[in-house]
C-alpha atoms as one frame of an Amber mdcrd trajectory, in Angstrom:
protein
 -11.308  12.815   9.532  -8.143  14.947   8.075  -6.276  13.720   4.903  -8.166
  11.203   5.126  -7.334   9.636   8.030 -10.416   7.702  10.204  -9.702   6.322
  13.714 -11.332   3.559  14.668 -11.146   1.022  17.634 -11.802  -2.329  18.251
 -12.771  -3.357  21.937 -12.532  -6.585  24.076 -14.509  -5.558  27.224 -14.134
  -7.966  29.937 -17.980  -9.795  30.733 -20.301 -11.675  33.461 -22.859 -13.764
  31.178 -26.221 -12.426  32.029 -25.265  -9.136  33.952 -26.082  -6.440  32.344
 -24.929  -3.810  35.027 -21.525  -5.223  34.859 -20.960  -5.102  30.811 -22.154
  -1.802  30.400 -19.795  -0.198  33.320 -16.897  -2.383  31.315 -18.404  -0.852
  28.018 -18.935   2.664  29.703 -15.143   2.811  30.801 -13.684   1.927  27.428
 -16.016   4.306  25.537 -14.233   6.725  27.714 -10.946   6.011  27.273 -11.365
   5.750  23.661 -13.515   8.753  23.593 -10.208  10.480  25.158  -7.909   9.162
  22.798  -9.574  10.855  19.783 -11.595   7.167  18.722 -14.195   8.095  15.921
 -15.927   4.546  15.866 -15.451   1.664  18.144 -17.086  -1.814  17.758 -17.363
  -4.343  20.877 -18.233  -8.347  20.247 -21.005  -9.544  19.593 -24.216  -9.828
  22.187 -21.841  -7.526  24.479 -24.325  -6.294  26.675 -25.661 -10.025  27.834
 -22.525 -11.963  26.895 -22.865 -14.048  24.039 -22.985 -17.414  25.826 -26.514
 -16.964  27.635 -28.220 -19.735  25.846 -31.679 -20.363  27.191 -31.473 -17.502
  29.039 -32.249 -15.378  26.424 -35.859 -16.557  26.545 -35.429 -14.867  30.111
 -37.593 -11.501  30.108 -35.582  -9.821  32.392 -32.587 -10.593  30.632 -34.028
  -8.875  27.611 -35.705  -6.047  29.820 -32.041  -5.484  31.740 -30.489  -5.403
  28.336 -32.579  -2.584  27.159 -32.079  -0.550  30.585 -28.332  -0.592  29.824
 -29.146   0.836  26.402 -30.738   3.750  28.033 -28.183   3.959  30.385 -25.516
   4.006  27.693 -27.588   6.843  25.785 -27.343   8.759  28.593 -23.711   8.133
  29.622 -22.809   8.885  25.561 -24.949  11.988  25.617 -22.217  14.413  25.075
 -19.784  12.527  23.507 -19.231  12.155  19.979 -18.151   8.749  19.472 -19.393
   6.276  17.673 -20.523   3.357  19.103 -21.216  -0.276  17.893 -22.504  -2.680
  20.869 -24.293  -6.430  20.171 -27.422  -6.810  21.942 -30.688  -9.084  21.544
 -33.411  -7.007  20.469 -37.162  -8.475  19.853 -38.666  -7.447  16.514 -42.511
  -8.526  16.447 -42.387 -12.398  17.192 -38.401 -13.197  16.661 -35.672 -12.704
  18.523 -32.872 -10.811  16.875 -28.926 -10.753  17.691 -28.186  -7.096  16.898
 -26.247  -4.185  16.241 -26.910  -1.407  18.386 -25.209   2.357  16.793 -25.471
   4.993  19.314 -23.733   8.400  19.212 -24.783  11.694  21.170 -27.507   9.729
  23.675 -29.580   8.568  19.867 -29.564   5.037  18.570 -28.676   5.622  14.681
 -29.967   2.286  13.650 -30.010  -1.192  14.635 -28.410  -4.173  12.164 -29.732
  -7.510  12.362 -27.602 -10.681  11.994 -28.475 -12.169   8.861 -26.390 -15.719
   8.972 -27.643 -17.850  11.969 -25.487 -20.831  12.697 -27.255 -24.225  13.936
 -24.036 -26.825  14.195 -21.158 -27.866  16.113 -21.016 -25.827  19.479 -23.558
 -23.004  18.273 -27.331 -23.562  18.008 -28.184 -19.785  18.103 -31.388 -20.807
  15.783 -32.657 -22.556  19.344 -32.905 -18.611  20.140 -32.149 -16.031  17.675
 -34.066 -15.665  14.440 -32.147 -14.292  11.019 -31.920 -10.369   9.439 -34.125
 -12.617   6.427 -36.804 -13.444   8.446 -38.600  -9.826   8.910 -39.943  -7.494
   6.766 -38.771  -3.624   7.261 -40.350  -2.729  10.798 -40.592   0.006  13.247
 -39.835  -0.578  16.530 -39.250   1.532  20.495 -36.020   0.778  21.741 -34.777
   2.677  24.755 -37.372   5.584  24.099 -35.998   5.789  20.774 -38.160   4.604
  17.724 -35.951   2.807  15.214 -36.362   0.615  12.135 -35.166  -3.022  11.586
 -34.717  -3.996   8.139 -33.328  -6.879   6.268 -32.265  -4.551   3.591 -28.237
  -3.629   3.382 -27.674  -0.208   5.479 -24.780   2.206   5.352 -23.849   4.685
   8.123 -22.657   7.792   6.884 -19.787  10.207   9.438 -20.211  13.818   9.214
 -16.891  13.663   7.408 -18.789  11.324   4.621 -17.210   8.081   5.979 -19.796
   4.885   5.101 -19.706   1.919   7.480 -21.484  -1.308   7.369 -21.786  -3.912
   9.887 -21.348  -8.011   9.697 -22.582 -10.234  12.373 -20.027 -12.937  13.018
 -21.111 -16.062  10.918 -21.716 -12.993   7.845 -18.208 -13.124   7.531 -17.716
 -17.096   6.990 -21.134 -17.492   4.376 -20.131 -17.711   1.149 -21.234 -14.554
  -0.075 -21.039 -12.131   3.611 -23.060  -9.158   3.834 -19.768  -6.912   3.588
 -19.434  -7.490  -0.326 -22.837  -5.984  -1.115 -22.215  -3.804   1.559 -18.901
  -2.495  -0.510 -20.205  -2.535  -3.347 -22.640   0.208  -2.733 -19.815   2.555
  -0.888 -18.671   1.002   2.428 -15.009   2.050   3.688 -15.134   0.066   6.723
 -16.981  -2.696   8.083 -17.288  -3.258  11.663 -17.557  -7.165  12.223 -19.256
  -7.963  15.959 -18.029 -11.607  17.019 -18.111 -14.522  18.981 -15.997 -17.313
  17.186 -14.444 -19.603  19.939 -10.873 -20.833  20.400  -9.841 -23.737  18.317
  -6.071 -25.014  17.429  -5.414 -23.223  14.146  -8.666 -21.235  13.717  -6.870
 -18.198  15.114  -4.979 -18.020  11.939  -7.319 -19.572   9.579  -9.837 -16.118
  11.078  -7.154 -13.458  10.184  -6.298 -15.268   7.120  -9.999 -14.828   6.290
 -10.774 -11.035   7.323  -7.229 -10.042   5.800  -8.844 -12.036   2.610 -12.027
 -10.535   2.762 -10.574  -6.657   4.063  -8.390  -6.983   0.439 -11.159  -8.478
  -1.400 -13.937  -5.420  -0.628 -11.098  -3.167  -0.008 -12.250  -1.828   3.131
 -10.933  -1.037   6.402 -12.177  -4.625   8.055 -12.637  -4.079  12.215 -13.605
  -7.275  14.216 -14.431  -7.310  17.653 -14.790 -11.144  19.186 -15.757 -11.569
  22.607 -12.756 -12.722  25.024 -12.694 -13.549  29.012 -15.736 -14.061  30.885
 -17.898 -16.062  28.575 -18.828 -18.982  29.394 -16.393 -22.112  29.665 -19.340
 -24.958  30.148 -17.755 -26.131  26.585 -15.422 -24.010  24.532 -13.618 -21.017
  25.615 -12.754 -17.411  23.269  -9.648 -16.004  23.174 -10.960 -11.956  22.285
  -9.828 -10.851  19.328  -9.201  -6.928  18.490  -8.475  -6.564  14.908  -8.058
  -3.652  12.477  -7.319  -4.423   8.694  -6.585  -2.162   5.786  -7.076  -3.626
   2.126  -6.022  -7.103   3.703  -3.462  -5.485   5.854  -3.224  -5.911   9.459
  -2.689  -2.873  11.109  -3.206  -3.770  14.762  -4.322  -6.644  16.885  -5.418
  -6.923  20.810  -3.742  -9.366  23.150  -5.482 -12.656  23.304  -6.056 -14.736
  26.087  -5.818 -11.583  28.331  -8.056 -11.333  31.604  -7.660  -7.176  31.160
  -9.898  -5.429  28.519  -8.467  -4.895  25.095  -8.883  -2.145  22.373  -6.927
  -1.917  19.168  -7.167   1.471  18.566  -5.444   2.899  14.524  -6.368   5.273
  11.998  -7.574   3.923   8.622  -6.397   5.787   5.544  -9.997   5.940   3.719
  -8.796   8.338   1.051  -6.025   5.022   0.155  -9.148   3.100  -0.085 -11.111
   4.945  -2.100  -8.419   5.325  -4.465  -7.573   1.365  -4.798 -11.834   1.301
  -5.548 -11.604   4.293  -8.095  -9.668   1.904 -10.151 -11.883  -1.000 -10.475
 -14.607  -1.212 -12.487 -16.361  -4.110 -10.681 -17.028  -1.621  -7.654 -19.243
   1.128  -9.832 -21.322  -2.251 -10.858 -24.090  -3.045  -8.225 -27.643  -1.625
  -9.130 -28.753  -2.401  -5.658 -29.558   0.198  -3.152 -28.990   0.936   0.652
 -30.428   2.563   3.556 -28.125   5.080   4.654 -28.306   6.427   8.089 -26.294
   9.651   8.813 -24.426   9.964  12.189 -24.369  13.135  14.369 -22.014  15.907
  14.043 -19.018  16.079  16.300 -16.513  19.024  17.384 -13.185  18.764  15.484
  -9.754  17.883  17.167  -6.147  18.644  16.182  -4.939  15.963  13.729  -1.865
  13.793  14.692  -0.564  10.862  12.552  -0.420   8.250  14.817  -0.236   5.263
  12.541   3.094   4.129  10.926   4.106   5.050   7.399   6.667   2.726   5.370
   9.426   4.827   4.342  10.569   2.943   1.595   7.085   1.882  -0.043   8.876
  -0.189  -2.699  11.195  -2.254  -1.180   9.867  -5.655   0.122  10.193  -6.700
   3.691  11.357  -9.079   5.886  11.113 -13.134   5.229   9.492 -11.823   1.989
  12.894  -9.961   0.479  14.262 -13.076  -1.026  11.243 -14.028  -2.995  10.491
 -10.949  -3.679  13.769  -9.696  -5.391  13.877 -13.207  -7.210  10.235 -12.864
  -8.258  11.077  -9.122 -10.117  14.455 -10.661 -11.692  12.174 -13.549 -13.288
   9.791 -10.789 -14.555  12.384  -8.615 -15.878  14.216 -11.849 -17.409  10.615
 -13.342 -19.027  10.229  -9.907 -20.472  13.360  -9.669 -22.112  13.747 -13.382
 -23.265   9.698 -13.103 -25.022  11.528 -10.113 -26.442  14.391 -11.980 -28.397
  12.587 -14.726 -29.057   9.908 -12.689 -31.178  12.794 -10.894 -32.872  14.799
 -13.707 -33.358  18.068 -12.203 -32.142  20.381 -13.969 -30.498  22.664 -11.222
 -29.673  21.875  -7.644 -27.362  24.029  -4.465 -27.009  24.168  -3.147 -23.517
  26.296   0.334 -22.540  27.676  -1.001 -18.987  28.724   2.226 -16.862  29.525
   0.195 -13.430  26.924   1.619 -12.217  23.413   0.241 -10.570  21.148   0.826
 -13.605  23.343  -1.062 -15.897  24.978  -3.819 -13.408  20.975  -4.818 -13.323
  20.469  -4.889 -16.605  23.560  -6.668 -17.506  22.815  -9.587 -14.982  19.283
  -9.676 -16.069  20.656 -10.329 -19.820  23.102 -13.040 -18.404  19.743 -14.382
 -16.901  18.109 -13.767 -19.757  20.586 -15.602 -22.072  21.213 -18.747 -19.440
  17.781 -19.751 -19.340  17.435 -19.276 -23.750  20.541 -21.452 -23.359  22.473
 -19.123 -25.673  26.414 -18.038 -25.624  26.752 -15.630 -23.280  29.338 -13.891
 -25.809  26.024 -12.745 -27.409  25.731  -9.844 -24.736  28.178  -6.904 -26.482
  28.807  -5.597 -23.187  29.829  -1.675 -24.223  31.761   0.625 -22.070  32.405
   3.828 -22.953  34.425   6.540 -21.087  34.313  10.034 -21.302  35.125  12.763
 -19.533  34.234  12.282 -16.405  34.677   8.332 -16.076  36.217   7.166 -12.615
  38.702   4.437 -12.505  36.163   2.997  -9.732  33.434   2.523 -12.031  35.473
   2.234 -14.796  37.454  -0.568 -13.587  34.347  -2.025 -11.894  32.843  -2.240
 -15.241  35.023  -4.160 -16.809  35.812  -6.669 -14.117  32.116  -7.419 -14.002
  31.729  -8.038 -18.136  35.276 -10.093 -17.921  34.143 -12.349 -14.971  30.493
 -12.528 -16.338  31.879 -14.275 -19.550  29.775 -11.514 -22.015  31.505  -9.858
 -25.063  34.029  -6.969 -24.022  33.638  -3.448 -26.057  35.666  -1.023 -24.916
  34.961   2.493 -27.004  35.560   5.735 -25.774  33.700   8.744 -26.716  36.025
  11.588 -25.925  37.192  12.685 -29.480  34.271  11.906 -31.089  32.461  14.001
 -28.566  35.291  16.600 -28.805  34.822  16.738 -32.690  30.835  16.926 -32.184
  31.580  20.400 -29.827  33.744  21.661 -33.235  30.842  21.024 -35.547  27.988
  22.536 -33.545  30.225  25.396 -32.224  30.379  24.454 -28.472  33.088  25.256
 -25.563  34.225  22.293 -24.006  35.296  24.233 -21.138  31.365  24.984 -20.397
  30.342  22.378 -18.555  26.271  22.811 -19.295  23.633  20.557 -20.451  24.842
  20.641 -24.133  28.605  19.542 -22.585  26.034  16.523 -20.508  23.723  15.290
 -23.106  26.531  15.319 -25.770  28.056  12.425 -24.070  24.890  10.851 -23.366
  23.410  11.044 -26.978  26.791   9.822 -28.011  26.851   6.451 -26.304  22.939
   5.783 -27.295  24.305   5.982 -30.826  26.701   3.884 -30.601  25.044   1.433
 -28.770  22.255   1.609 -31.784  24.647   1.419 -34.373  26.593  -1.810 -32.734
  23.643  -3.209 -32.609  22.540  -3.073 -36.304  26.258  -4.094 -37.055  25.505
  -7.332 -34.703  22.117  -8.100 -35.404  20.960  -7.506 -32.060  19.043  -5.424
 -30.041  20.015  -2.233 -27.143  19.252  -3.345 -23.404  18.152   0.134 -21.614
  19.201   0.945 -18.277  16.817   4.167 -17.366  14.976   2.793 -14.089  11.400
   3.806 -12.784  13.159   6.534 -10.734  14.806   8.794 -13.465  11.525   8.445
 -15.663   9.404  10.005 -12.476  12.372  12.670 -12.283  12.815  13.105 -16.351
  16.324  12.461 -15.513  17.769  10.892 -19.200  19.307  12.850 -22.029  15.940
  12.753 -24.402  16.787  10.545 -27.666  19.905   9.156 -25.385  19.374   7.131
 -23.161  16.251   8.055 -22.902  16.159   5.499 -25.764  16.287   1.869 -26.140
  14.907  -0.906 -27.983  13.984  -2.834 -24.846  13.898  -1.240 -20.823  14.187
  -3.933 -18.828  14.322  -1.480 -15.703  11.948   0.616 -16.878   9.840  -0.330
 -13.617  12.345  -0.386 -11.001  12.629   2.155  -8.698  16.058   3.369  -7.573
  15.622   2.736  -3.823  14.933  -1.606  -4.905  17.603  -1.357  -7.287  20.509
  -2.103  -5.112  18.285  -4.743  -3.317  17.715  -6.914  -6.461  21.779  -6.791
  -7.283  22.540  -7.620  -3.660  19.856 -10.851  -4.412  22.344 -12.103  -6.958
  25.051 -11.970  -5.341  23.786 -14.457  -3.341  23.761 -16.558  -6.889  27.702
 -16.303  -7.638  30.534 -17.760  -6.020  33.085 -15.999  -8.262  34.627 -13.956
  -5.627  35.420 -11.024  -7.953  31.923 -10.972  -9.525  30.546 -10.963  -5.784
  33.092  -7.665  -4.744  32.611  -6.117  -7.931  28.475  -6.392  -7.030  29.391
  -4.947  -3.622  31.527  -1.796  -5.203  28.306  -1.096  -7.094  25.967  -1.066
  -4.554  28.725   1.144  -2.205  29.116   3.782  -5.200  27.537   7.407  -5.307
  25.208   7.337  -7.977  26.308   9.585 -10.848  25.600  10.496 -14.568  29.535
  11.044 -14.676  29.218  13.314 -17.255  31.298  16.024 -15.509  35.179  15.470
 -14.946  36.239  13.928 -11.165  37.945  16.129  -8.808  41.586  16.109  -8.035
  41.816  13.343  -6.442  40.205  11.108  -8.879  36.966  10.976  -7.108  33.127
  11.250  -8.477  32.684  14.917  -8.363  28.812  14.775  -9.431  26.480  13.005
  -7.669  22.826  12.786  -8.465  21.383  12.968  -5.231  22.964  16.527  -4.701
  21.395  17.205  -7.898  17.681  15.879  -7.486  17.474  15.133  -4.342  17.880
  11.686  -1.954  15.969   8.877  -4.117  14.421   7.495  -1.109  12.511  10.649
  -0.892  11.367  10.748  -4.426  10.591   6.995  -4.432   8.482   7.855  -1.373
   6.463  10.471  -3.369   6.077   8.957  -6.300   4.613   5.630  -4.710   1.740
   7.648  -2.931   1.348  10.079  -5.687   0.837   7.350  -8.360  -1.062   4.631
  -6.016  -3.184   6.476  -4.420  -3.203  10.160  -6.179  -2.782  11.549  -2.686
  -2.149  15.373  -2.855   0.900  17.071  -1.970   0.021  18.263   1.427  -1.152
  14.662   2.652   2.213  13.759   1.230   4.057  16.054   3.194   2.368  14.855
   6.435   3.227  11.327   5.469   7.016  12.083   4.533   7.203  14.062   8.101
   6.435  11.048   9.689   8.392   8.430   7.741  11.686  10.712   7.982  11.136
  12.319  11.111  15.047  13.038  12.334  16.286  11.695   9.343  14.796  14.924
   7.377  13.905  18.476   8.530  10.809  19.562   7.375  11.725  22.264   5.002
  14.387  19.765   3.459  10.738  17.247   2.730   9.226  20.192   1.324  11.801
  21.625  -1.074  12.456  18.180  -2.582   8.946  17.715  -2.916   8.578  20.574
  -4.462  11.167  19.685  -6.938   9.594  16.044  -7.248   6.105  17.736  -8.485
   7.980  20.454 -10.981  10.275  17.858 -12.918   7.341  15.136 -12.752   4.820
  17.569 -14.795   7.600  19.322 -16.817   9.078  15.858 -17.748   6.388  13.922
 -19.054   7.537  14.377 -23.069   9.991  12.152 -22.285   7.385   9.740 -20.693
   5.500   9.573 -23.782   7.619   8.020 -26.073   8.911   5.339 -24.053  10.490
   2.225 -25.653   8.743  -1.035 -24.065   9.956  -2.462 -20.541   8.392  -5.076
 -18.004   5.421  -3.545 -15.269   7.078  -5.338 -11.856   5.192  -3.460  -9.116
   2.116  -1.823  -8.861   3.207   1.769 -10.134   4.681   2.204 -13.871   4.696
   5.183 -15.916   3.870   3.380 -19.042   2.215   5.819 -21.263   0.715   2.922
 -23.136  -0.641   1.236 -19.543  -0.959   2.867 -16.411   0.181   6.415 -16.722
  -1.013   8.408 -19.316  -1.225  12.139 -18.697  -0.839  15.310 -21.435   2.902
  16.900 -21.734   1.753  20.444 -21.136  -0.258  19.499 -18.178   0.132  22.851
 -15.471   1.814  21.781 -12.389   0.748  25.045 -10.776  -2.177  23.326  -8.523
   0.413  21.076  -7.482   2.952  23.529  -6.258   0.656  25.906  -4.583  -0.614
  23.656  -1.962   2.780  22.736  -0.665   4.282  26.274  -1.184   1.639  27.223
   1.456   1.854  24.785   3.856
C-alpha cells in the first residue's frame, strides 16, 4: 500500500459442480493474472472450490477429501507469491459441516472464517448440509498440513502495510445485523463478501443497492464475489457478480452473464476511509474484541494510480446536476429567509459587482424574498464603481437588478476613495494593496451604513473558495451580516447560476446570467487596459480555482497530505497541467490557507451546503499562527 492506496480484486472463476481439479486450475490462472497485475487481495464466490450448487453431494467424502487436495495444491502453487487469497470451501469442524473461508498467502492458510447466517427457505436449504459459525466453540483443526483454528468469534486480518479485512459469508450480508458492522466497528477497512445469491428480476439492483448501503454504512471498502457460469441450472441460474465499493461507492463491477472468467480489479483509498471513521464517534464505541491474524510480508512494487480521480470534487454529476444545484439554492434560500425572519427585516443591502459571487447572492435574495412573499424592492441592490469597473460588468450589473425588479443604488466610490488616499497620505498612482483594499473597505461601509439607514441587513458575497485562499479585504468584504455563499466553492458557482437560468424566461435576465458565467473573474480593483478590457484577473493571481477547489476538497475531507495530493492532482489534470504548474499552485494553496486563517476566525454566519466548510464555529477550527512549514516541506521535496 502507498498513499494509501490498497488493490484489491474481485474474481468470477468459471466452475464444474463437484470437480475440484477443474476450479482450482480456473482459480490457479486468475491468481496469476492478478498476482501480475499488482492484486494485493482477491476474493472468489462462495464454496469456489466444489461449486456452490453440490447439494447432497457434500455429504460425499471424496468431495470433501478432493476439496482439501486442491487446498494443498493451491498452497503450493501460491508458495512464492504474495497475494492474498480468499477461496470458499466446505471444511468439517468436529461433527458439522462448515461453508468457509479459506485465506492463504505464501503456501500458509492464515485462518479460516466460518459462515455464520445459514439460510433454510425458498431455493436454498444449505441447513440440509452446512452447519452455522454459532454452532462451534473455538477449535483447532489440520487442514492441508496446516493446523488452523475455527472460531465463532469476529476475526480481522491484518496486511503488512496494517490494512484489516474481515470476511461475510453471503446470507451475513442480508441478516439484519451482518457480521461486517461488528467487524467495522473494531477496525475493518474492507470486507471481502464470498457469494452465491442467484438471478432474480430486480434482485440485481436491489444487491448493489444493499452492499453500496452497507459499504457507506461501515464505511469500508465492500468486495463481493458471487459465483457466475457453471453452477448448476436444475432450478435457478447466477449471473457472477464482481463488485468493488468504496464508502457506498461503486468503483468497478464484472460483466454478468459472461461464460469467460471475470475479475474487477481497483485500488481502494483506505487512508479516505479511515479519515470518514476518524470523524465519527460511533466507530471508537464497541468494547468487543477480535482475533486478528497477521498476513505474510510481501516485496514492494512501484506505485501507479490506476483508479480515477474526480477533478472537480464539488461539482455534482450527471442526471444528479439538476437536483443537486436546486437542492444548494433551497439551502442557501432557507438560510437566509430563517435569517430575516428572526430579525424581522424586511429589507437586505447587497453590493452587486456583475460578477459570480454577487449574481448568486442576488438571485438567492430574489428567492429568498419570493418565497417570504415580500416586495422585491426590499433588496437595495448596490453597485458601486471604482477605478477599475468594466462597462461589461458594469452594465451587466445593472441590467440584472433592473430586469430582476430589486431596488437600484447606483454609488460610486471614486472620490470618496480619492479623498480617503488624501487623509491617510497615499499615492493613487501606486497601485498596491492599500490602493486594493481601499476600495474594498469602502463599499463594505457603505453597504453597512445603507443598511442601518434601511433597516435591513448586508447579503455577503465571499464564497467557500476565497475563504480557503484568504482572498477578501479583512473588515471589507470580508464582512457581512449574513454569507449566504459562504459554502460555495468557486468551481459550483457558475453551475448553480446556470440552474436558474433555466427558471427565467426574461430573455435579458437569461443573457445577462450567461455574460456572468463567460466573464474572467476579477476583484476589479485595478484600472482596465486600453481597450476597456479586465486587466486583473484572479486566476493569474492565485492560481486556476479548479485547482484550489481540488485541494481544498481532499485536504479538508480527508486531511490527505500534500504529497498524496500531488499524486492525485497529476492524475486528475494530466495534459491539462504540467507537473511543476500542480506543484507551485499547491504550494501557494498550503501558504495562503495557514497564513489566512485570521480572517477565517471571525466569520459572519452563512449556510454549510456540502460536506467541507470552514466555519470556525463548526467544522474548521484551527489556531491563526499555526506553522505551515510541515506542509510546504513535503511538496518542496517531491
Amino acid at each position: 500500500m502507498k498513499f494509501g492506496f490498497i488493490k484489491i480484486a474481485a474474481a468470477v472463476p468459471t466452475v464444474k459442480v463437484g470437480d475440484c481439479e477443474f476450479n482450482l486450475q480456473q482459480i490457479e490462472s486468475i491468481i496469476a493474472q492478478a498476482e501480475g497485475k499488482g492484486v494485493e487481495i482477491i476474493v472468489f464466490p462462495e464454496l469456489s472450490l466444489t461449486g456452490y450448487s453440490c447439494q447432497d453431494l457434500f455429504r460425499q467424502h471424496l468431495l470433501l477429501d478432493a476439496a482439501e487436495e486442491s487446498v494443498m495444491m493451491l498452497l503450493d502453487f501460491t508458495r512464492q507469491l504474495d497475494i492474498i487469497s480468499i477461496i470458499g470451501m466446505p471444511v468439517i469442524v468436529g461433527d458439522l459441516l462448515l461453508n468457509c473461508a479459506v485465506v492463504i498467502q505464501k503456501g500458509q492458510i492464515l485462518g479460516i472464517v466460518p459462515k455464520t447466517v445459514i439460510p433454510n427457505y425458498g431455493e436454498f436449504y444449505e441447513k440440509r448440509w452446512f452447519g452455522s459459525a454459532k454452532d462451534i466453540k473455538p477449535t483447532e483443526i489440520r487442514l492441508a498440513g496446516n493446523t488452523v483454528m475455527v472460531s465463532p468469534e469476529p476475526c480481522l486480518f491484518r496486511t503488512c502495510d496494517d490494512v484489516l479485512f474481515g470476511i461475510e459469508i453471503c446470507e451475513d450480508l442480508w441478516a439484519p445485523v451482518p457480521p461486517s458492522n461488528q467487524l467495522s466497528l473494531l477496525g475493518a477497512d474492507l470486507i471481502f463478501n464470498l457469494s452465491a445469491s442467484n438471478d432474480l428480476i430486480g434482485k440485481h439492483d436491489y444487491l448493489k443497492s444493499l452492499i453500496s448501503q452497507q459499504s457507506a454504512r461501515t464505511i469500508t471498502g465492500y468486495v463481493y464475489s458471487g459465483c457466475g457460469f457453471g453452477e448448476s441450472t436444475q432450478d435457478v441460474v447466477y449471473g457472477g457478480n464482481a463488485l468493488i465499493y468504496e464508502n457506498g461507492k461503486l468503483l468497478s463491477e464484472g460483466e454478468r452473464f459472461s461464460m469467460k472468467p471475470q475479475m474487477s480489479i481497483m485500488q481502494v483509498d483506505v487512508e479516505r476511509l479511515r479519515a470518514e471513521k476518524l470523524a465519527r464517534q460511533e466507530f471508537k464505541e464497541s468494547t468487543s474484541t477480535a482475533t486478528i491474524i497477521n498476513c505474510r510480508s510481501y516485496t514492494p512494487r512501484d506505485f501507479v494510480l490506476e483508479r480515477e480521480v474526480d477533478a472537480s470534487p464539488f461539482i455534482p454529476k450527471g442526471e444528479d446536476m439538476n437536483s443537486s444545484c436546486e437542492e444548494i439554492l433551497n439551502i442557501q434560500t432557507f438560510g437566509l429567509i430563517k435569517r430575516l425572519v428572526h430579525t424581522g427585516s424586511k429589507r437586505v443591502v447587497i453590493g452587486v459587482s456583475g460578477g459570480l459571487d454577487s449574481t448568486l447572492a442576488l438571485l438567492v435574495s430574489v428567492r429568498a424574498f419570493d418565497q417570504l412573499e415580500l416586495d422585491r424592492r426590499g433588496i437595495i441592490a448596490v453597485t458601486m464603481p471604482g477605478f477599475g469597473t468594466t462597462d461589461l460588468t458594469y452594465n451587466n450589473a445593472l441590467l440584472l437588478m433592473k430586469n430582476l425588479g430589486v431596488t437600484v443604488r447606483e454609488i460610486s466610490i471614486a472620490k470618496s476613495v480619492m479623498l480617503h488616499f488624501e487623509d491617510i497620505g497615499h499615492d493613487a498612482n501606486v497601485h498596491d494593496v492599500t490602493y486594493e483594499n481601499s476600495q474594498a473597505r469602502e463599499r463594505t461601509q457603505i453597504l453597512m451604513d445603507l443598511s442601518n439607514q434601511v433597516g435591513g441587513l448586508v447579503v455577503g458575497t465571499g464564497d467557500l473558495s476565497e475563504l480557503a485562499l484568504g482572498w477578501a479585504t479583512y473588515n471589507g468584504d470580508h464582512m457581512s451580516m449574513y454569507g449566504v455563499n459562504a459554502g460555495v466553492p468557486k468551481t459550483l458557482i457558475k453551475y448553480l447560476i446556470m440552474n436558474e437560468i433555466k427558471q427565467y424566461e426574461d430573455d435579458t435576465i437569461r443573457n445577462v446570467l450567461q455574460s456572468v458565467i463567460d466573464t474572467p473573474i476579477s476583484p476589479e480593483l485595478i484600472p482596465a487596459d486600453e481597450d476597456g478590457n479586465i486587466k486583473q484577473k484572479t486566476e493569474d493571481l492565485v492560481g486556476p480555482y479548479e485547482l484550489h477547489d481540488f485541494f481544498l476538497y481532499y485536504f479538508l475531507r480527508f486531511g490527505f497530505r500534500p504529497l498524496k495530493l500531488y499524486v492525485l492532482a497529476q492524475k486528475a489534470f494530466a495534459g491539462k497541467f504540467s507537473d511543476d504548474v500542480i506543484k507551485h499552485w499547491l504550494q501557494t494553496f498550503l501558504r495562503r490557507f495557514f497564513n489566512q486563517q485570521f480572517k477565517r476566525s471571525c466569520l459572519p454566519d452563512g449556510p454549510k451546503v456540502g460536506s467541507v466548510s470552514l466555519s470556525p464555529r463548526g467544522d474548521w477550527r484551527m489556531p491563526s499562527d499555526a506553522s505551515n512549514n510541515l506542509w510546504l516541506k513535503e511538496i518542496e521535496n517531491c
